[in-house]
C-alpha positions as CSV (number, residue, x, y, z in Angstrom):
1,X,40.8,-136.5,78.8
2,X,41.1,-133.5,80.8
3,X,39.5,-132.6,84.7
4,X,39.6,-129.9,86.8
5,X,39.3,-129.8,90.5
6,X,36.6,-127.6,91.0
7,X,36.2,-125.1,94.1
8,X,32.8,-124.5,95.5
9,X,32.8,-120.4,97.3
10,X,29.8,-119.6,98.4
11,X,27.0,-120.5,96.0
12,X,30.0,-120.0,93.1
13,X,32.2,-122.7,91.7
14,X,35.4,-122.0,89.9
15,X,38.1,-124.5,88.5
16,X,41.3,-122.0,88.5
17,X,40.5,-119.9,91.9
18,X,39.9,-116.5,90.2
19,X,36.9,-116.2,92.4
20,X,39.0,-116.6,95.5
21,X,41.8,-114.9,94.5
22,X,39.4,-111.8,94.1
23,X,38.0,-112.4,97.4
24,X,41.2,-112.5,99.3
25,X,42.3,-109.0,97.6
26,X,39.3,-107.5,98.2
27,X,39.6,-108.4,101.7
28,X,43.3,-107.2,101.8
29,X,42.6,-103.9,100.4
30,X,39.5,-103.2,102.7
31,X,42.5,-103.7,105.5
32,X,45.4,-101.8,103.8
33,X,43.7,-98.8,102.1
34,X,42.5,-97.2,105.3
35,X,45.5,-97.8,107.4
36,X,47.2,-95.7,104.5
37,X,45.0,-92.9,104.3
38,X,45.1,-92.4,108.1
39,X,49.0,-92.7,108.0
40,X,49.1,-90.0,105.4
41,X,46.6,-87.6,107.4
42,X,48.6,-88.1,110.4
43,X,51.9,-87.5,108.8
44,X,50.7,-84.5,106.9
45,X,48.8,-83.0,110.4
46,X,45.7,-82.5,108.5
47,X,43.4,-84.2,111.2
48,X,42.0,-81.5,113.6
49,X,43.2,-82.3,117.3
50,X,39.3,-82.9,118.5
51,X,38.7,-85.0,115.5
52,X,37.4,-88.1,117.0
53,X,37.0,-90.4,113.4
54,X,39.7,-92.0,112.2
55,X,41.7,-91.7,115.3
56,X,43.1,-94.1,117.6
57,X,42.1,-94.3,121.4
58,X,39.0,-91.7,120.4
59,X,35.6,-93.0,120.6
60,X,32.3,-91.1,120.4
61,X,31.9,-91.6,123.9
62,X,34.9,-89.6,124.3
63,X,33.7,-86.6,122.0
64,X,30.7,-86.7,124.0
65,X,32.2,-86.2,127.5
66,X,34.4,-83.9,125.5
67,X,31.3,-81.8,124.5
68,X,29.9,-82.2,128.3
69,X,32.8,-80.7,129.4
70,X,32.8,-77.9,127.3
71,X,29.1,-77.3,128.1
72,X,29.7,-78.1,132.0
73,X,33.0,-75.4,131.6
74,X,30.6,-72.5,130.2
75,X,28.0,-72.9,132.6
76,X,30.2,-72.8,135.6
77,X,31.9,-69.6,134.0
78,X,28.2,-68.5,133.8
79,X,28.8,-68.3,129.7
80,X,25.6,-69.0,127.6
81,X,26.3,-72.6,126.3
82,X,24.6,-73.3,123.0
83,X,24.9,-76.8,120.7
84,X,23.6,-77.5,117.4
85,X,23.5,-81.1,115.8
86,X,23.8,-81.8,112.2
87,X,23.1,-84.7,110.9
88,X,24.9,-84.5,107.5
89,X,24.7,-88.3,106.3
90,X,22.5,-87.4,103.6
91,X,24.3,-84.8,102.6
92,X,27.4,-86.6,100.9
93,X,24.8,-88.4,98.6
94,X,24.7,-84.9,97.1
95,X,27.9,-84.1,96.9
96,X,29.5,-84.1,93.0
97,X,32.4,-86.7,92.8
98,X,34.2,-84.5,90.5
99,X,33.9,-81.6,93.2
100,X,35.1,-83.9,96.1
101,X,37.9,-85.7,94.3
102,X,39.6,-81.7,93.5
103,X,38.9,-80.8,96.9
104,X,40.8,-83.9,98.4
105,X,43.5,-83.2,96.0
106,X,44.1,-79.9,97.0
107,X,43.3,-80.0,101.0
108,X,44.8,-83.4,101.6
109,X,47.0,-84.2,98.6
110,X,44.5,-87.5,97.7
111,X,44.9,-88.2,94.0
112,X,44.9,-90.5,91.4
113,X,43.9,-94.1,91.2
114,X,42.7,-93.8,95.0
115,X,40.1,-91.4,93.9
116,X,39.0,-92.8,90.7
């Protein structure tokens, strides 16, 4: 006679904890793989100074006052002061993955299984 303990995730149930074991990695690498990309940008300098993504201790609110400034600087040297907004999110739903996984490999040295 043989039993099992069975676990109950969710609406799931699974006797040897695969299920769980998948969640807790998939929670782990949702932490890790981010905190390594932005270490290897920031050690390789290839984040723009006035990039605000990505970046500790720069919010939006801070590119915004940032962009104020800029416009409030112009206008008090009496310079024309022009913006133009983009709003590129649909954009990357165009984009060819073979096209951006070359162009990560050669501006920001991204490669391999983190691409594929």
């Amino acid at each position: 006679m043989t039993s099992s303990a069975y676990r109950n995730i969710g609406n799931k149930s699974t006797s040897d904890g695969k299920l769980s074991n998948i969640a807790v990695l998939s929670k782990t690498l949702e932490l890790v793989a981010p905190r390594q990309l932005i270490k290897h940008l920031h050690e390789w300098k290839l984040l723009h100074e006035l990039q605000s993504a990505y970046r500790a201790y720069h919010s939006t609110e801070i590119a915004v006052l940032r962009v104020l400034s800029d416009i409030l600087g112009a206008l008090d040297r009496d310079d024309l002061a022009v913006v133009t907004l983009l709003d590129l999110s649909a954009a990357f739903d165009t984009v060819d993955h073979s096209t951006l996984s070359r162009r990560l490999k050669i501006s920001s040295g991204i490669s391999g299984m983190v691409i594929d």
